[in-house]
C-alpha positions in Angstrom: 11.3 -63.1 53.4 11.5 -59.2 53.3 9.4 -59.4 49.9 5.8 -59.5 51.6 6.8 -56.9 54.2 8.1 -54.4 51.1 4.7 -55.5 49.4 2.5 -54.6 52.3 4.3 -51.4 52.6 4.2 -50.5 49.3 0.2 -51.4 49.4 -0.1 -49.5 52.3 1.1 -46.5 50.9 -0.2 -46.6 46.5 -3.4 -47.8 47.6 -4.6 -44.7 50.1 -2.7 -42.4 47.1 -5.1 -44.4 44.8 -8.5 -43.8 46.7 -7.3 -39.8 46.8 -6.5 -39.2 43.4 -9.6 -41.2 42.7 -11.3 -38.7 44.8 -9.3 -35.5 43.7 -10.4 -36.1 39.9 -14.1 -36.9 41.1 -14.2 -33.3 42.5 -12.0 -31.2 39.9 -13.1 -33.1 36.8 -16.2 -30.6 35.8 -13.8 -27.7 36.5 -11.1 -29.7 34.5 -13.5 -30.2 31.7 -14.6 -26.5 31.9 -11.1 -25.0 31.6 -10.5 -27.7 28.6 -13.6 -26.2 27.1 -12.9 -22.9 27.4 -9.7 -23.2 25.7 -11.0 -24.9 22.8 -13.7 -22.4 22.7 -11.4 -19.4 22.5 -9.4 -20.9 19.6 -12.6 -21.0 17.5 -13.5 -17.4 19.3 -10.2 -16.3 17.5 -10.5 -18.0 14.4 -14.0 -16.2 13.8 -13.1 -13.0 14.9 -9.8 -13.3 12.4 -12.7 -13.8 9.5 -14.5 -10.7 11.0 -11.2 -8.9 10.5 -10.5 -10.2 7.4 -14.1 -9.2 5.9 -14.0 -5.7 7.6 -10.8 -4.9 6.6 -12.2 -6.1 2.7 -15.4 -4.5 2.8 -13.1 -1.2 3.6 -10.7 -1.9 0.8 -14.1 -2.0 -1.2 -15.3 1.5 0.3 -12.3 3.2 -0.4 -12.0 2.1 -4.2 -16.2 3.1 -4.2 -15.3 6.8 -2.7 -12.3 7.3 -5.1 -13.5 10.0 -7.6 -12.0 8.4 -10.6 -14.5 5.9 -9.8 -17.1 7.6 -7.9 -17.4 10.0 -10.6 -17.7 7.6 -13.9 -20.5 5.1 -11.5 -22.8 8.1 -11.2 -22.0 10.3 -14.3 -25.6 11.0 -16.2 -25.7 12.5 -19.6 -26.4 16.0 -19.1 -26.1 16.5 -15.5 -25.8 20.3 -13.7 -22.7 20.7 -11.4 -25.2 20.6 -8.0 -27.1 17.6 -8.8 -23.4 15.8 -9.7 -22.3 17.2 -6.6 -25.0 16.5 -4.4 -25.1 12.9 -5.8 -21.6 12.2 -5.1 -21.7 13.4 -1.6 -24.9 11.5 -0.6 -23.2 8.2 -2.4 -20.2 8.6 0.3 -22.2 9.7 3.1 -24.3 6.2 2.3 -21.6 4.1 1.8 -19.5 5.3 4.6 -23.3 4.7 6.7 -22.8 1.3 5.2 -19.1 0.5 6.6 -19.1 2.3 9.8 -19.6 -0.3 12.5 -16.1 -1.9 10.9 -14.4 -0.2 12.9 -14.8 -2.7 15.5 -12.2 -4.9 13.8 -9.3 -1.7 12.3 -7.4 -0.6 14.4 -7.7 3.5 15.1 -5.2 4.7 12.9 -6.4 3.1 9.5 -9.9 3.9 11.0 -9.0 7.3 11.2 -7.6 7.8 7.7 -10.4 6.2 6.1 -12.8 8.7 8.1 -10.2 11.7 7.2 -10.4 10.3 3.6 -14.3 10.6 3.6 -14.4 13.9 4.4 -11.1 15.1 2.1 -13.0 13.9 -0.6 -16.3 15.7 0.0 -13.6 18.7 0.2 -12.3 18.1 -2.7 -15.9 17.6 -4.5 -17.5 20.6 -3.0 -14.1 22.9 -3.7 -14.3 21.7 -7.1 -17.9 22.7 -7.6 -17.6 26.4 -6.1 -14.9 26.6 -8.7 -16.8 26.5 -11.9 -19.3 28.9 -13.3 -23.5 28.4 -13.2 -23.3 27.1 -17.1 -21.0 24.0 -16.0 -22.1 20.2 -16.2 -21.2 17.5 -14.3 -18.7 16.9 -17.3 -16.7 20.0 -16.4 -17.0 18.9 -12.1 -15.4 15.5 -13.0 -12.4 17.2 -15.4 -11.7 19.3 -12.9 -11.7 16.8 -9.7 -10.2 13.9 -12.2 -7.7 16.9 -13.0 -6.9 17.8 -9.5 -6.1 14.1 -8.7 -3.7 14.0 -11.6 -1.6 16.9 -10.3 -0.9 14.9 -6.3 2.2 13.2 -6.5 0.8 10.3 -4.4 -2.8 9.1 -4.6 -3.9 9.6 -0.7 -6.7 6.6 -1.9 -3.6 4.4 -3.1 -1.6 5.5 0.1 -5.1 4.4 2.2 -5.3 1.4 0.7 -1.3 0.3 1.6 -2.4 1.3 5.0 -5.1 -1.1 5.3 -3.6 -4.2 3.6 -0.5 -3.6 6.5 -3.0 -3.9 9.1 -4.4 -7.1 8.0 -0.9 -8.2 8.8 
C-alpha cells in the first residue's frame, strides 16, 4: 500500500538528480577531458625531460673526461710539436668543446654547472702556466711532462672530484 507512494517519491526525486547530472557532465565533460589530458601529458613531459637530463648530464661526463689533460694531451700530441702550437691547440679543443656542451646547462643544476665552467678555465690555467714555465727550445713533449706532472703532485684529481659531483646530481 505505502510501496507505490515510496516509489513515486523516490522517482520524484533520482529522476530530476538524473536529468542534472546528465546535464552537469554534458557541460564539464570537455573541461574534464582537458584536465585528464593534461595530466597525462605532463607525465610524458616529465619522462622526456628526465632523458634530456640524463643525456645532458652524459654528454658532460663526456666533456670533462675530453678536457682532462691526461687525455687532452695524448688526443692531440703530434710528433714534433713546439710548446705554442701544443698550447694553443689544447686551448682551442676546450674552448670548442665547452662551445659544444654549453646550452646543457638547461638540465644541471648551478652548482655542477658552475664547477664544470670553473674546471674549463683551471685547466686553461693550468696549460698556459705550464707553458710560460719552460724555455723557447721546449716541445710539446716537455708541455705535457710538465702538466701530466703537475696533476700527479694534487692529492685529489679536481676532474675525478667533478665527475662525483655530476653523477650525484643525476640522483
Amino acid at each position: 500500500m505505502y510501496l507505490p507512494a515510496f516509489l513515486y517519491q523516490v522517482a520524484t526525486v533520482i529522476i530530476p538528480a538524473l536529468v542534472i547530472l546528465s546535464f552537469i557532465h554534458y557541460l564539464f565533460r570537455k573541461e574534464f577531458d582537458k584536465y585528464l589530458g593534461l595530466k597525462f601529458n605532463q607525465q610524458a613531459i616529465n619522462d622526456q625531460l628526465l632523458s634530456l637530463k640524463l643525456q645532458a648530464h652524459e654528454r658532460i661526463i663526456v666533456f670533462v673526461e675530453r678536457i682532462n689533460p691526461s687525455n687532452i694531451l695524448i688526443r692531440l700530441h703530434q710528433q714534433g710539436i713546439s710548446v705554442a702550437d701544443l698550447q694553443s691547440l689544447v686551448i682551442n679543443e676546450i674552448n670548442s668543446e665547452y662551445q659544444h656542451n654549453i646550452t646543457q646547462q638547461l638540465y644541471i643544476n648551478d652548482e655542477t654547472w658552475n664547477v664544470v665552467r670553473k674546471l674549463k678555465e683551471d685547466t686553461i690555467s693550468m696549460i698556459g702556466n705550464a707553458a710560460q714555465g719552460l724555455s723557447q727550445e721546449a716541445t710539446g713533449v716537455d708541455l705535457s711532462k710538465k702538466v701530466l706532472t703537475h696533476m700527479a703532485a694534487m692529492q685529489e684529481n679536481p676532474y675525478d672530484l667533478t665527475l662525483v659531483l655530476i653523477k650525484k646530481g643525476i640522483n
